[in-house]
N, C-alpha and C positions, 0 to 999 in steps of 0.2 A: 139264510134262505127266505125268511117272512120278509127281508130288507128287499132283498131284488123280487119278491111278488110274481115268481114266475107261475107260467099256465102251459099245459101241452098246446105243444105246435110252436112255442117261441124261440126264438136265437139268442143264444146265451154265449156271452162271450168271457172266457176268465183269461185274464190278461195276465194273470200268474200262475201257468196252470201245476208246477211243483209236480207234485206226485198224484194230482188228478183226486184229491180229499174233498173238494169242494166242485170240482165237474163231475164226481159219481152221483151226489147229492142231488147237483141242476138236472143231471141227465132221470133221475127217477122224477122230476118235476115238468119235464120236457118233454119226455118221451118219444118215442118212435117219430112221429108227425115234428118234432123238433129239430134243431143244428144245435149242433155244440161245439164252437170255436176254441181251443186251446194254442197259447203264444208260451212261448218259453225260449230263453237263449241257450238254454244246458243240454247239451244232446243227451245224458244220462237221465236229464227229467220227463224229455220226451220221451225215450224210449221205455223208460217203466211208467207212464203215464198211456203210453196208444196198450200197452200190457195189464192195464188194471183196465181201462174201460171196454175194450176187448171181452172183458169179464160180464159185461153186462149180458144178460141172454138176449139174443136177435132182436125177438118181440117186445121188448122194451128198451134198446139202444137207440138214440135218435144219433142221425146223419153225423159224424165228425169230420173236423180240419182242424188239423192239428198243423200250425204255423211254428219255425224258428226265427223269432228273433226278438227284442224287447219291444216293451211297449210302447218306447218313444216313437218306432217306427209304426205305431197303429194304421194310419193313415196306408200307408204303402202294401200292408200286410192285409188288408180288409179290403182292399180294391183288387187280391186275390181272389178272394171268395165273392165278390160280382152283388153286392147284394145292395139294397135299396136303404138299408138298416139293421139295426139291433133293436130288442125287447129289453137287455137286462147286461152288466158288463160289471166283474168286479175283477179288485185289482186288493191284493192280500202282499204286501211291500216287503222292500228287506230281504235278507239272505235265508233260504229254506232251510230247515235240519238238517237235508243230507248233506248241503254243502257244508253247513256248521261241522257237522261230523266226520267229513271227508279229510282227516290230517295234510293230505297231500293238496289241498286248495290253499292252506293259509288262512284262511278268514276267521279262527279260531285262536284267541289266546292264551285258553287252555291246552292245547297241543304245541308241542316245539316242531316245527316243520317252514320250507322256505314261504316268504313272503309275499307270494301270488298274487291271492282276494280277488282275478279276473271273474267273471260268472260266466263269459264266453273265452275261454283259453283259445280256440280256433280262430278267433278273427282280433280278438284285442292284443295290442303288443305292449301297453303300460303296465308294470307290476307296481304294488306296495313297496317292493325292496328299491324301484326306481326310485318312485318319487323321493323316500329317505334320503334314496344316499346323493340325489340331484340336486333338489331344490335348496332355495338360499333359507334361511333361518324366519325371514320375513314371510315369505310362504308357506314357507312349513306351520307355522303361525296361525295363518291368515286360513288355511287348511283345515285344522285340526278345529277351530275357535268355530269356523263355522258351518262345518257338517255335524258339529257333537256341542258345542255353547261347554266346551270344556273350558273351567275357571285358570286351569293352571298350563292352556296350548303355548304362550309365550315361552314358562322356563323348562317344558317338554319338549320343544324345537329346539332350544338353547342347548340342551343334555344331548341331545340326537347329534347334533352340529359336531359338536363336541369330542362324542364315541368315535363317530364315523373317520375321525383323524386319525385316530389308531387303525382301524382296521373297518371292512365294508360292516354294514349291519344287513344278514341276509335270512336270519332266520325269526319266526315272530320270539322265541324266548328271549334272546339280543333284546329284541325291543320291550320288551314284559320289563327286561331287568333296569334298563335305562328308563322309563314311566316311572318304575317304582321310585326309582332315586330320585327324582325327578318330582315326585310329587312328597312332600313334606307327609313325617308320619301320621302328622294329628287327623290329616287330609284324607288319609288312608284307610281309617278304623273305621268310615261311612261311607255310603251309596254304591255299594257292589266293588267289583274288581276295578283295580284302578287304569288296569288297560283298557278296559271298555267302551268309552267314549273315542280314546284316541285309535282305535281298530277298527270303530266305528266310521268314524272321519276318514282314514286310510281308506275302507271301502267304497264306501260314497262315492269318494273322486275319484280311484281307479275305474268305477262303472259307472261315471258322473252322474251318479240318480237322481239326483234335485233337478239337473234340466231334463231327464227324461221322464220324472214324474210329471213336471209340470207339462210336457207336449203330450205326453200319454191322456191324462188328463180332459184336456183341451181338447184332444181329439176325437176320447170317447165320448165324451157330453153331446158333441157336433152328429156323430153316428146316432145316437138313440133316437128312437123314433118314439112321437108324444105319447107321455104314460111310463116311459121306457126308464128303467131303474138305473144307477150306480153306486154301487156300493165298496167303498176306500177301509181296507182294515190299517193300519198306521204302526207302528210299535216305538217310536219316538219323537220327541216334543215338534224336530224341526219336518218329518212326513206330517205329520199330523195338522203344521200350521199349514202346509201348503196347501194340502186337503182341503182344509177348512177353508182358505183366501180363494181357491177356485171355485168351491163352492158358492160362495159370496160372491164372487164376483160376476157369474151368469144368474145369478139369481137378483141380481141388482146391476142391472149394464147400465142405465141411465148416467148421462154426463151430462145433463143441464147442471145450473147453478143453485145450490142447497133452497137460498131464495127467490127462484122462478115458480109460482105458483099450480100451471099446468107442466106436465112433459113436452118438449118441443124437438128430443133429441131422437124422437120414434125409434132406440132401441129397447125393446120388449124385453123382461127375463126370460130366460132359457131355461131356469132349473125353479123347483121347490124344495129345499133344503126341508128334509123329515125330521131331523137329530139337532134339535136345539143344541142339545152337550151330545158328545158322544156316548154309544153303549160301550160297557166296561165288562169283561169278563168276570163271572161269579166267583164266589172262593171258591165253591167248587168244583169248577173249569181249569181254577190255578192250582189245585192240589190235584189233580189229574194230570195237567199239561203246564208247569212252571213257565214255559218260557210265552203263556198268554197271558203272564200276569202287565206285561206294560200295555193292550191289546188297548186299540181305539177303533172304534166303527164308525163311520159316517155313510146316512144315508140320503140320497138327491132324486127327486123325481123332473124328469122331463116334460117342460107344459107345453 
């Protein structure tokens, strides 16, 4: 909340609005004389989302729109609401606890349940158990390696390839157990669950989020109006770089040549990057809330 710098009467946009934790917050900073825009693909998140801010009393609820659909579609979803601009927009990435907890989604490799991982089951027709049981070994590979920088994606494609001869793989335990063999023991005794990355990977590309973060992105920066905040929470290495690279990169548009003395290419920065490094959740936000413990914040001001 001190990152997006809001003030009543502004337009706040949460491009991931979940369960509305972080639109209750904008909307007591907004207030009545404010808009509070909410996107989300999950019709379960919207609907107990318009039910928690609902909650706010009259006289301090500012104006809502609540939009379905991700953020890639910013663009298309914000020329809904007719408006000139944004004040403040943030974007909290990655799969929400209720979908983690939802057994019947898949995206959980702690639950035995089919291999879904869609975040809009109504309009997406690719599952996780597709791609498995589809793609060539090269792919699965090339997949895994680069939505999670998992060391061991090559001889994990290789075990998958392999199962899948015998019999389909359709449930994530299938998959839990082929990782495990999959990945040597020594490999095993460190950095969490050894499915992790590769379920990781699995979701990303079922809901190709790397190119919708990046046009989400891209899009929001372009909507905020000068002064106008963005704020990226991240929860792994490869959200985090993108973050960081879009960042950088309106805040540094120049394309003359390293050694041309003046600017000649007249494109101006767009942003102020606030968070040299990023903010990190306190220990005691992670002994509260475990799963803020990989948590990166980046904050960007509009010039």
């Amino acid at each position: 909340m001190d990152g997006l710098s809001l003030k009543a009467g502004d337009v706040f946009v949460d491009a991931t609005l979940g369960l509305a934790g972080h639109s209750v917050a904008a909307a007591e900073r907004i207030g009545r004389e404010g808009l509070l825009i909410g996107i989300d693909q999950d019709d379960m998140a919207l609907e107990r989302a318009r039910a928690r801010l609902e909650g706010i009393p009259k006289e301090k609820r500012p104006e809502t729109l609540l939009l379905k659909g991700n953020f890639g579609q910013f663009d298309a979803l914000l020329m809904q609401a007719e408006l000139p601009g944004i004040d403040a927009v943030l974007f909290d990435l990655g799969v929400s606890s209720p979908q983690i907890d939802n057994p019947l989604r898949g995206f959980s490799f702690k639950e035995d349940a089919p291999l879904d991982m869609r975040m809009d089951p109504g309009q997406q027709t690719i599952t996780a158990a597709e791609i498995i049981n589809t793609l060539n070994e090269a792919d699965l590979t090339r997949i895994i390696r680069a939505n999670s920088d998992e060391r061991w994606a090559s001889r994990i494609a290789s075990f998958v390839v392999k199962a899948r001869k015998a019999a389909p793989i359709e449930t994530s335990q299938q998959l839990v157990d082929i990782i495990k063999a999959a990945i040597p023991a020594s490999a095993r005794r460190a950095g969490g669950h050894p499915a992790k990355r590769t379920f990781q990977a699995l979701r990303m590309e079922v809901n190709q989020e790397q190119k919708v973060l990046r046009d989400g992105l891209d899009a929001a920066i372009r909507w905020l109006l000068p002064e106008g905040r963005i704020c990226a929470i991240s929860y792994h290495s490869i959200e985090d770089r993108i973050v960081k690279e879009t960042f950088a990169r309106f805040a540094d548009r120049c394309t003359c040549p390293p050694d041309l003395p003046v600017c000649a290419c007249g494109r101006c920065p767009m942003l102020k990057v606030k968070t040299r490094k990023p903010i990190l959740p306190s220990a005691d936000e992670v002994e509260r809330n475990p799963r803020a413990r990989s948590a990166k914040l980046r904050i960007a001001c509009r010039l």
